[in-house]
C-alpha positions in Angstrom: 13.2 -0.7 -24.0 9.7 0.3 -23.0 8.9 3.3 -21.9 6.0 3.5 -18.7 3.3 5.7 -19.1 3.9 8.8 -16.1 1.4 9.9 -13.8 1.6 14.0 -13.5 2.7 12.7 -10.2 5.3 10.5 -10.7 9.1 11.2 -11.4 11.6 9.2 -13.6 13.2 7.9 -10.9 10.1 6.7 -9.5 9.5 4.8 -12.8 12.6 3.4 -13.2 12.6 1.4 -10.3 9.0 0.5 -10.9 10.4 -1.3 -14.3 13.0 -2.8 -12.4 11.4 -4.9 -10.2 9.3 -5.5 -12.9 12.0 -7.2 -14.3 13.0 -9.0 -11.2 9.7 -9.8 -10.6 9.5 -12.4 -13.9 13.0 -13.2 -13.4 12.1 -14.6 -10.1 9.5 -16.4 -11.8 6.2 -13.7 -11.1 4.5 -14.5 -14.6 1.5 -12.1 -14.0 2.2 -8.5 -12.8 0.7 -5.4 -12.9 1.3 -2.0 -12.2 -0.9 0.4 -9.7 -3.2 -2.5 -8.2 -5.8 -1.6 -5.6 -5.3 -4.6 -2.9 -8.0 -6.6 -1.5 -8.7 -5.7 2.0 -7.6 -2.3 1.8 -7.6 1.3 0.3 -4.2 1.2 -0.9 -2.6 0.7 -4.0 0.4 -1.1 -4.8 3.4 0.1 -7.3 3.1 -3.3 -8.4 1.9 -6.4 -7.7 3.1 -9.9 -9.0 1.6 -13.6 -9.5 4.2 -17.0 -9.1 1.8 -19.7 -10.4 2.5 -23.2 -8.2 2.7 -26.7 -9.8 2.8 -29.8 -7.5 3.6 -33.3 -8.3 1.3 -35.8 -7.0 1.2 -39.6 -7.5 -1.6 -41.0 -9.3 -2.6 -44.3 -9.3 -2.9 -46.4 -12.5 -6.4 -48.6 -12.8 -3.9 -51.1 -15.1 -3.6 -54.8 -14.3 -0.1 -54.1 -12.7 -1.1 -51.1 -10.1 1.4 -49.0 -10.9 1.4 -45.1 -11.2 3.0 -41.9 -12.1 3.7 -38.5 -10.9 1.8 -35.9 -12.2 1.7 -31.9 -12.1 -0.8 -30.0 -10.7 -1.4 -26.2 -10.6 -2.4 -25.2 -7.3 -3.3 -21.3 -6.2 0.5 -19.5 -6.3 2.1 -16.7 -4.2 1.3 -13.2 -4.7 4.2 -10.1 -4.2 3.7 -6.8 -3.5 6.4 -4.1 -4.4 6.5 -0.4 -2.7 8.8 1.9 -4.6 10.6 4.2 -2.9 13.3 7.1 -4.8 13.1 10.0 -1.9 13.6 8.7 1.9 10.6 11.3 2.7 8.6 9.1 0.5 9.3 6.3 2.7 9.2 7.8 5.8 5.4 9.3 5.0 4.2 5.7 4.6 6.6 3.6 7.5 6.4 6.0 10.6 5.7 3.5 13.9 2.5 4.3 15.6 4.5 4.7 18.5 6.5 7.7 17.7 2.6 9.0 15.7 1.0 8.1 19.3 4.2 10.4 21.3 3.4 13.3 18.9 -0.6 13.3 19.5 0.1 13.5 23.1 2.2 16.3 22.8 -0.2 18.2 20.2 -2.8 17.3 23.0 -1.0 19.0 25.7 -0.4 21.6 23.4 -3.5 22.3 22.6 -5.2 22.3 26.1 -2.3 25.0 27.1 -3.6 27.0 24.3 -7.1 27.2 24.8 -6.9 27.9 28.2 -4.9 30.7 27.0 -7.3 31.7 24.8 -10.1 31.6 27.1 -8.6 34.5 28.9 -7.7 36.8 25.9 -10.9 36.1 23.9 -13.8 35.9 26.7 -16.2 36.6 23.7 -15.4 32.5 23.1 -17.8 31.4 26.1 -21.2 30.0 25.1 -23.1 31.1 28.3 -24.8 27.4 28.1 -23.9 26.8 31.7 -25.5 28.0 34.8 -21.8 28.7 36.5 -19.7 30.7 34.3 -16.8 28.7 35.3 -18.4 25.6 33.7 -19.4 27.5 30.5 -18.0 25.9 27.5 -16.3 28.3 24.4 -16.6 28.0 21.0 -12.9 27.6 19.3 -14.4 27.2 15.4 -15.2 30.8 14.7 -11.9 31.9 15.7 -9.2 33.0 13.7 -5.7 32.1 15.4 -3.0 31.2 13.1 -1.1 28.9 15.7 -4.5 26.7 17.1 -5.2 26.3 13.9 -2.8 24.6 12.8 -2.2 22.1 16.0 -5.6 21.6 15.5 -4.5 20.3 12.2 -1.8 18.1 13.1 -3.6 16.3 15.2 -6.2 15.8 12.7 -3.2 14.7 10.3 -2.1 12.2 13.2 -5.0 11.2 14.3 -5.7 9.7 10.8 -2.4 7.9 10.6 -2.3 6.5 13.5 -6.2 5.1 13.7 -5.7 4.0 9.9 -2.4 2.9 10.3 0.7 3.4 8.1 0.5 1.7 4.5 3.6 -0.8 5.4 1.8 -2.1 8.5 -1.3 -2.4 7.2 -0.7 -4.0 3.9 1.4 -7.0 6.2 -2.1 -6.9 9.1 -4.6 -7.2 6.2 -2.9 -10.6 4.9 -2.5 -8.7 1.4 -0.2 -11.2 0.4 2.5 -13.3 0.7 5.7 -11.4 0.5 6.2 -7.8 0.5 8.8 -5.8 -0.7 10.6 -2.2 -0.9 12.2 -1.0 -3.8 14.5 2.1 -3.0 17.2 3.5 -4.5 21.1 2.6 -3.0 22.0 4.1 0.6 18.3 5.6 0.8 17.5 3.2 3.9 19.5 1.3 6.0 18.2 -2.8 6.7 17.3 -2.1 10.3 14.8 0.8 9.1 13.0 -1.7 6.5 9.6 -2.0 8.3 9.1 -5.3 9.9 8.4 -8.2 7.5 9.1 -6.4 4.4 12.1 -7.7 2.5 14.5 -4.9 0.7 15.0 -4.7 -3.0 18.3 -1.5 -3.8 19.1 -0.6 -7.2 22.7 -1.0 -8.2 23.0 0.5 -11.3 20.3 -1.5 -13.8 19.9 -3.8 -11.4 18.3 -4.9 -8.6 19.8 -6.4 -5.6 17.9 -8.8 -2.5 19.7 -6.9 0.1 17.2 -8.3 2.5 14.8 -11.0 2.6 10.7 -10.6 3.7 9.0 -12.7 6.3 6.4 -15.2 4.5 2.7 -14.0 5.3 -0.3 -16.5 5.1 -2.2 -14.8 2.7 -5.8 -16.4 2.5 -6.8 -18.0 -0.7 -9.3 -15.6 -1.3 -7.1 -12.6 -1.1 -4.9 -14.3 -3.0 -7.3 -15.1 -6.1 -9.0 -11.5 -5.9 -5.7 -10.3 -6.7 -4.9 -12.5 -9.3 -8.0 -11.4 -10.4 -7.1 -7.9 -10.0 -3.9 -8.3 -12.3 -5.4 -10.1 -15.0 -7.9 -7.2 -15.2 -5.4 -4.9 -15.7 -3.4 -7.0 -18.4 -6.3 -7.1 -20.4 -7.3 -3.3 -19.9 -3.5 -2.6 -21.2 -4.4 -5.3 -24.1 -7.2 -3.4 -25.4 -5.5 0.5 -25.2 -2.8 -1.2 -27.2 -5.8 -2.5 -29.7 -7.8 0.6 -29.8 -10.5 -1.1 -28.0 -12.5 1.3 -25.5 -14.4 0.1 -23.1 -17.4 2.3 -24.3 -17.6 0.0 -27.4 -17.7 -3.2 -25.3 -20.7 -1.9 -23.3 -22.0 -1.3 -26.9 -22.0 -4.8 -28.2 -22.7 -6.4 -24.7 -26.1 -4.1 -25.4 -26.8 -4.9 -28.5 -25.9 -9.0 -27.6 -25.5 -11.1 -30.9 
């Protein structure tokens, strides 16, 4: 068996079930995958992300004396997968909490912070700008000050404010049409199927295998998403090609210099 290169980041666990729907992947007929794809129309990466190549049959006519005619294939653009690993349920819930609960909590770090600086309007007076005619309409300065509990709403809601206005990876991966069907890969009892986030099918591990537990919702990807990420997986197959050659990239820019 092969082992995967590791990130300083990634555990074995995390590995493991990146080979194993790997596997799955080709045995469901994905001939081109890749590992740690950045998807068209987005910032994120994917654990991997897998190519089905479509043939059609289509009836074409014979010029012959007797008008007759044949079925022939034809490849057409295929489907595109992409697979999320998930070995730790905090790992899943970072990337699949509902804007509506991330919305609830702003508000609540809003409130909290409003009761808080008026608070600290009274106990720190120094904080008023005197940029107001009225003292009672003076504004304060917060930025300088050096309060272990503002600070910290303060950054929650800078925390929430970025994931709920650039949405969570599983939503956004499904909004941006980055492909077809859409997967989770998670380890056995991590996640019951009503948590799987909406259109995303469910791949468990049972033992050294992988098990549909629940099916995804078919997305119309748009052709051109769908080739830039061909694109982007053939890329990576040949980068892998030429570490497992010796051939750096350095030396390619070389020759492409030098032309001949």
């Amino acid at each position: 068996m092969q082992v995967l290169p590791r990130r300083s980041s990634e555990s074995a666990a995390h590995l493991e079930l990146k080979r194993l729907a790997l596997f799955w992947a080709q045995k469901m007929g994905y001939h081109s995958c890749a590992f740690e794809i950045a998807l068209p129309n987005c910032r994120y990466r994917a654990d991997l992300a897998a190519y089905q190549p479509i043939a059609r049959r289509v009836w074409v006519k014979d010029d012959g004396p007797l008008k007759t005619g044949r079925l022939q294939s034809q490849q057409s653009l295929g489907t595109t997968a992409i697979f999320e690993c998930k070995q730790a349920r905090a790992d899943f819930l970072k990337d699949s909490r509902p804007a509506l609960a991330t919305a609830e909590k702003l508000r609540e770090l809003h409130a909290r912070r409003t009761v808080l600086e008026r608070q600290l309007k009274i106990h720190y007076p120094s904080l008023r700008t005197g940029d107001s005619l009225f003292s009672d309409y003076d504004s304060h300065d917060f930025s300088g000050l050096d309060h272990a509990g503002y600070a910290k709403v303060l950054a929650d809601i800078t925390k929430l404010q970025s994931r709920l206005f650039n949405n969570t990876k599983f939503d956004t991966l499904v909004r941006y049409g980055c492909g077809n069907l859409f997967y989770v890969v998670a380890e056995d009892s991590l996640l019951e199927p009503h948590e799987v986030p909406v259109c995303w099918g469910l791949l468990v591990r049972r033992n050294s295998t992988l098990e549909l537990r629940q099916k995804p919702v078919w997305q119309d990807a748009g052709e051109a998403c769908r080739l830039a990420l061909l694109h982007k997986i053939a890329v990576a197959g040949t980068r892998a090609l030429n570490r497992a050659q010796g051939i750096a990239f350095e030396d390619i820019f070389e020759a492409r210099r030098l032309g001949g």
